[in-house]
C-alpha positions in Angstrom: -19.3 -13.6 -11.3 -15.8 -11.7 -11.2 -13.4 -13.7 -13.1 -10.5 -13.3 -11.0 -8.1 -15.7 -8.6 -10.1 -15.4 -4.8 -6.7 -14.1 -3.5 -8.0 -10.7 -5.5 -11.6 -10.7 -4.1 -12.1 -9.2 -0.8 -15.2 -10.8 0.2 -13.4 -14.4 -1.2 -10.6 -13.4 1.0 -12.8 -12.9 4.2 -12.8 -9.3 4.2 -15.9 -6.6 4.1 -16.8 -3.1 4.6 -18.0 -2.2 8.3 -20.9 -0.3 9.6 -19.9 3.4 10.4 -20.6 3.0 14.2 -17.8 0.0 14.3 -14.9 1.4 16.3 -12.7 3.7 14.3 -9.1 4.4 13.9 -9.5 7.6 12.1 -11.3 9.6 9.9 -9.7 11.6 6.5 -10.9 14.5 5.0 -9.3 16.3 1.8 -8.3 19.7 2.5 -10.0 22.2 0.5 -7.7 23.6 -2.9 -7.3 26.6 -4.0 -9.8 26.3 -6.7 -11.3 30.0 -8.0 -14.7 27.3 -9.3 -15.2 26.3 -5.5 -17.8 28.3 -3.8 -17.3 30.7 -6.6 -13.3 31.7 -5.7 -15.0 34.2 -2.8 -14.9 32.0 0.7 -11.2 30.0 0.8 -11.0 31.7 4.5 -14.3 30.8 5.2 -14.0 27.1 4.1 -10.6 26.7 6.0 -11.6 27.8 9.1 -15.2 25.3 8.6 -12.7 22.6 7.8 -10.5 23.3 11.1 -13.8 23.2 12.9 -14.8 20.2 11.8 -11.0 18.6 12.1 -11.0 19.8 15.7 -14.8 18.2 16.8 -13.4 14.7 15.4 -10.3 14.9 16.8 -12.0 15.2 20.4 -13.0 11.7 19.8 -10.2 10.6 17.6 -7.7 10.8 15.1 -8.0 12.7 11.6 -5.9 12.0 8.7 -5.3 14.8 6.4 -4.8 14.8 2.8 -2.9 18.1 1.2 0.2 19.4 -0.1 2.8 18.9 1.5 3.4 22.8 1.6 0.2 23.8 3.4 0.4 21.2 6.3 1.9 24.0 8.5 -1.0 26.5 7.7 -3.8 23.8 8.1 -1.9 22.6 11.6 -1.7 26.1 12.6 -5.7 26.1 12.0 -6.8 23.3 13.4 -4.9 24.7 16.4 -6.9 28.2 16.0 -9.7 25.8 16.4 -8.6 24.0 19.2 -7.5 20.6 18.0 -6.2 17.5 20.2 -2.9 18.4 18.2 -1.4 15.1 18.6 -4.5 13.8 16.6 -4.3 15.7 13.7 -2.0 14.0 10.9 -1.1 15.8 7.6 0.0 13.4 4.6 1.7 15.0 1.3 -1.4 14.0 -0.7 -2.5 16.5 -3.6 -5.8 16.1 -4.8 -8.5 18.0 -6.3 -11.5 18.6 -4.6 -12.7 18.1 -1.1 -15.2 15.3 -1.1 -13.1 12.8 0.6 -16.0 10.1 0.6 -16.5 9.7 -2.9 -12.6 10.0 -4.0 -10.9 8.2 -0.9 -10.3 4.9 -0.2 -13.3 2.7 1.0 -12.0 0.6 4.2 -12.6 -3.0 4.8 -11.8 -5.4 7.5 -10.9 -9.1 7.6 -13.5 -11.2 9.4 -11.0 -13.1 11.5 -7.4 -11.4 11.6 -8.8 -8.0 11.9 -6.7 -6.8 9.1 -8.0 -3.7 7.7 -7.2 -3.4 3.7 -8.0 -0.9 1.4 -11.2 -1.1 -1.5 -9.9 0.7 -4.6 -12.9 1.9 -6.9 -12.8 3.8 -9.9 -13.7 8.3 -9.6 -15.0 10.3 -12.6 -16.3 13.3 -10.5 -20.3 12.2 -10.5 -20.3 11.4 -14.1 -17.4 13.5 -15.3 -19.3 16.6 -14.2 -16.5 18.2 -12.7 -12.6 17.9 -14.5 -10.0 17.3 -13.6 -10.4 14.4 -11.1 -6.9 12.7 -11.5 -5.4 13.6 -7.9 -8.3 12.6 -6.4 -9.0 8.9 -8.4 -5.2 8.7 -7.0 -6.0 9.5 -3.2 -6.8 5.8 -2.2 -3.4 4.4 -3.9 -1.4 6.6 -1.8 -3.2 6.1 1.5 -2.6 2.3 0.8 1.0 3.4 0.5 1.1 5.2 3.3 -0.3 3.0 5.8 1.0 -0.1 4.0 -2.0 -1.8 3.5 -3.3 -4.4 1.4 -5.1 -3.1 -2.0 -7.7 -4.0 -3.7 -9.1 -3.3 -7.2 -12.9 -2.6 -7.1 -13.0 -2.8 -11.3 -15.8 -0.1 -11.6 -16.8 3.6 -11.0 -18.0 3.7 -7.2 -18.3 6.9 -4.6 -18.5 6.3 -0.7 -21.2 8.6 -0.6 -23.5 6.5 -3.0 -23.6 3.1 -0.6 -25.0 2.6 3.1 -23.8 -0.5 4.8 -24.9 -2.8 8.0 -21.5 -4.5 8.5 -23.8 -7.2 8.2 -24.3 -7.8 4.9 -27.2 -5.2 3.8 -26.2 -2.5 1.6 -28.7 0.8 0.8 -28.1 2.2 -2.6 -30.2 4.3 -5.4 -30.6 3.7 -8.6 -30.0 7.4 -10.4 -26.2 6.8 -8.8 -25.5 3.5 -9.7 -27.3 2.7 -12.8 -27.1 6.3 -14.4 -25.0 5.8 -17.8 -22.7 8.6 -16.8 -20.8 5.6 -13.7 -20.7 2.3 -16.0 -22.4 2.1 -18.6 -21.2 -1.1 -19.7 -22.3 -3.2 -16.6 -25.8 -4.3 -16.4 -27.5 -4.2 -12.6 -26.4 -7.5 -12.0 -23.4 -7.0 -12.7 -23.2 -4.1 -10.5 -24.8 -5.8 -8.1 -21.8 -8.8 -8.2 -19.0 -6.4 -7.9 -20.4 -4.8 -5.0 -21.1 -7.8 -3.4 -17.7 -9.4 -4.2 -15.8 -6.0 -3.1 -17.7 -5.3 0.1 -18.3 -8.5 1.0 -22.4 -7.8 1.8 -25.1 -10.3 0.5 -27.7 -8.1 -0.3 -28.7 -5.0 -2.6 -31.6 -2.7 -1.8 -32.1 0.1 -4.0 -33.9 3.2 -3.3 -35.0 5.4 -6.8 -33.4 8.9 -6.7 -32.2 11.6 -4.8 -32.9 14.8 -3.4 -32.8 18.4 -5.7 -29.5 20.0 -6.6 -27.7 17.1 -5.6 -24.6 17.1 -7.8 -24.0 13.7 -7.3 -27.1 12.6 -9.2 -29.0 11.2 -5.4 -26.4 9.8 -3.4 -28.1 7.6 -0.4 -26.0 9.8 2.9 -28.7 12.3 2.0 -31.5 10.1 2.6 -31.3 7.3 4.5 -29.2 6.0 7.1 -28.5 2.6 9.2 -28.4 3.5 12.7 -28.7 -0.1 13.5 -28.1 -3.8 11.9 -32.2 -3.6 10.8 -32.6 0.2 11.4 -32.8 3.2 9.5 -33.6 6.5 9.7 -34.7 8.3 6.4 -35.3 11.8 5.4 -39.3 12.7 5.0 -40.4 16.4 3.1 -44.3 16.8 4.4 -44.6 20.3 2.4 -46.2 19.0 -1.1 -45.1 21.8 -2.8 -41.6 20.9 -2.1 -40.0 19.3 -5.2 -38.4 16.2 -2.6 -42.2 15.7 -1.2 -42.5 12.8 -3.8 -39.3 11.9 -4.4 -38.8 10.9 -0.4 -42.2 10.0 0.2 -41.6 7.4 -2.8 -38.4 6.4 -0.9 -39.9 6.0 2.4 -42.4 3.3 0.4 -40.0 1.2 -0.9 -37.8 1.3 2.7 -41.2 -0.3 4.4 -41.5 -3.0 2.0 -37.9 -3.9 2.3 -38.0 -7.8 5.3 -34.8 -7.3 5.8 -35.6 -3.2 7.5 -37.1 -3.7 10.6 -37.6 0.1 11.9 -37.9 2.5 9.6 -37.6 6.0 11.5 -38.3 9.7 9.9 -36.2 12.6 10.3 -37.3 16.1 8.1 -35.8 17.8 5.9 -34.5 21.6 6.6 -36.0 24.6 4.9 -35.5 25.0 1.3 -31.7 26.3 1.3 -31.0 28.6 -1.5 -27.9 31.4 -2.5 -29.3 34.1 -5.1 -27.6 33.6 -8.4 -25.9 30.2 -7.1 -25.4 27.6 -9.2 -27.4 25.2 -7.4 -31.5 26.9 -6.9 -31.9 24.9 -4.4 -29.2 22.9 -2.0 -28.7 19.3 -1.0 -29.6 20.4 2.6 -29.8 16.8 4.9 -29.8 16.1 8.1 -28.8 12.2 7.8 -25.6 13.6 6.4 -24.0 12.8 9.9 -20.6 11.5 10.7 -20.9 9.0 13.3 -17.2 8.8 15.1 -16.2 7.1 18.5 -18.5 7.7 20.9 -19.9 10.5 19.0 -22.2 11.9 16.0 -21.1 15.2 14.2 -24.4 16.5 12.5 -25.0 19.0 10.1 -27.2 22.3 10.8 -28.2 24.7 8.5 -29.2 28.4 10.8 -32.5 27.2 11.0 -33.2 27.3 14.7 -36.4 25.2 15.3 -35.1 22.7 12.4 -31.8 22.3 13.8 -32.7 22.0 17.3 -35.8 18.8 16.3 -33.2 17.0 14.0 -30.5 17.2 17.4 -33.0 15.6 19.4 -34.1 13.3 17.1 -30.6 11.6 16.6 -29.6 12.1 20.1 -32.8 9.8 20.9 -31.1 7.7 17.9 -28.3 7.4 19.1 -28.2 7.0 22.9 -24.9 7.1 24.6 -22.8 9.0 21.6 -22.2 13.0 22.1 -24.6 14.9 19.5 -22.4 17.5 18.2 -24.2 20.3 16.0 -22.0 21.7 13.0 -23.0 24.8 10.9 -22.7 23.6 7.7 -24.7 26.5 5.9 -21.2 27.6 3.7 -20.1 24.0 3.3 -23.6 22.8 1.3 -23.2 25.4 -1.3 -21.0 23.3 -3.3 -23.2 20.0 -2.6 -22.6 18.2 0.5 -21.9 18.4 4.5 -20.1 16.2 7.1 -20.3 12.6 5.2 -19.7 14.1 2.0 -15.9 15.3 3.4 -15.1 12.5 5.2 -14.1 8.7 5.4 -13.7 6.7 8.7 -10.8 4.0 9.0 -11.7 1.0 10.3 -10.1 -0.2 14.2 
């Protein structure tokens, strides 16, 4: 157990993490930096006009929270606008940081049980391992959102990304074991351990792991490119049926270990896209996923990748999902070159 007064615990103190579809106050997203190692120095244009896309879609369901410089806010309002943006619910905040992957480096919202108080969960970044220096300004982002909104902190006391945890809100949390156990996040802590802290700073009982994740996933298999809750005992998890596909076992291992888990009642299959690959790239082959959705108020922002027939099955799949929410369809083609689509760039702020 955490050796610490209760007063520091979130889950002593009442508080926990909510599912995604709870009612939202906002979502943040990083703003992309002018960074010649990001998509290779040769689509900033490109990427800031994805970015005002994307900004503008949320903010037709609510408000988004900017992090940047304070001496761009007037270029990324004036292209959110280009984009056609609710403009009095786009919000800039002077907050420099260093890459744009807003889920893994900001600040993981909870919510007090009773009071409704939302706080603040602080973990620990090292960029996926320390794959990717410097990560300073972005380890720094959920500080200064605290700051800004003046909300109570706390200290999560061990290297944790948004993207590598999938929560219930009611006490079940979906993780993988090549994130969380990999020696490059904590090599100190054993599973228990790990499994304490994230009970203790989420406030959820309960730690189902799933083995590994999809290829050229940076991130070493984050879980919002596999599976996803859509429900208190449902999820819907990414299948690969061509065997030559390198994820063919890797999910179909996945899926296994999702139908043995009591606490899962439906356990519902969405495909993968097409092998995405750029010539010469980095990445041979992209961490294409359609459960990479953002699910906002009333809404679901999904990723496609110019793959017609793909695209248009996946859209009806989680507009059967998810009844009653506007399915809104994203190119996210550009975005998944450097690793990740609409959950990787974002983080939703509790009501």
């Amino acid at each position: 157990m955490l050796d610490l007064p209760s007063s520091l615990i979130p889950a002593q103190s009442g508080f926990s993490m909510p599912a995604e579809w709870s009612p939202q106050a906002a979502v943040w997203l990083s703003w992309p930096v002018n960074d010649p190692r990001h998509w290779g120095g040769t689509k900033q244009e490109i990427i800031w006009k994805k970015f005002a896309e994307i900004a503008a879609a949320i903010s037709r369901f609510e408000t988004v929270r900017i992090n940047a410089p304070g001496n761009e806010h007037a270029e990324i309002l004036r292209h959110c606008g280009m984009q056609k943006a609710v403009p009095e619910r786009i919000e800039c905040f002077d907050h420099p940081h260093n890459d744009v992957w807003c889920r893994d480096h900001g600040p993981i919202f909870l919510k007090h049980a009773n009071s409704g108080e939302i706080a603040i969960s602080d973990w620990d970044f090292n960029a996926w391992g320390g794959k990717f220096p410097p990560w300073d300004l972005d380890d720094a982002i959920p500080r200064k959102i605290a700051n800004a909104l003046n909300m109570r902190l706390f200290e999560g006391g061990m290297i944790l990304e948004g993207g590598a945890i999938e929560v219930n809100g009611r006490g079940l949390l979906l993780t993988t074991e090549a994130v969380l156990l990999n020696p490059n996040r904590n090599p100190s802590l054993s599973r228990e351990q790990i499994e304490d802290k994230l009970k203790q700073g989420l406030g959820v009982e309960e730690i189902l792991w799933l083995e590994r994740g999809i290829e050229g996933d940076d991130t070493d298999g984050h879980i919002d490119d596999l599976t996803r809750f859509i429900d208190e005992s449902s999820v819907v998890a990414c299948v690969e049926k061509d065997r030559q596909s390198p994820n063919h076992r890797i999910l179909t291992d996945n899926f296994s270990r999702l139908l043995n888990f009591s606490q899962i009642k439906n356990v519902l299959e969405i495909h993968c896209p097409q092998a995405c690959e750029v010539a010469g790239w980095r990445l041979p082959m992209l961490p294409a996923s359609y459960v990479n959705f953002l699910i906002v108020n009333d809404g679901l922002l999904v990723p496609t990748f110019r793959q017609t027939k793909n695209d248009q099955r996946a859209l009806d799949i989680l507009r059967e999902l998810f009844p009653g929410r506007e399915i809104v369809g994203i190119d996210c083609l550009d975005l998944v070159e450097e690793g990740g689509t609409l959950h990787c760039i974002s983080q939703q702020q509790p009501a």
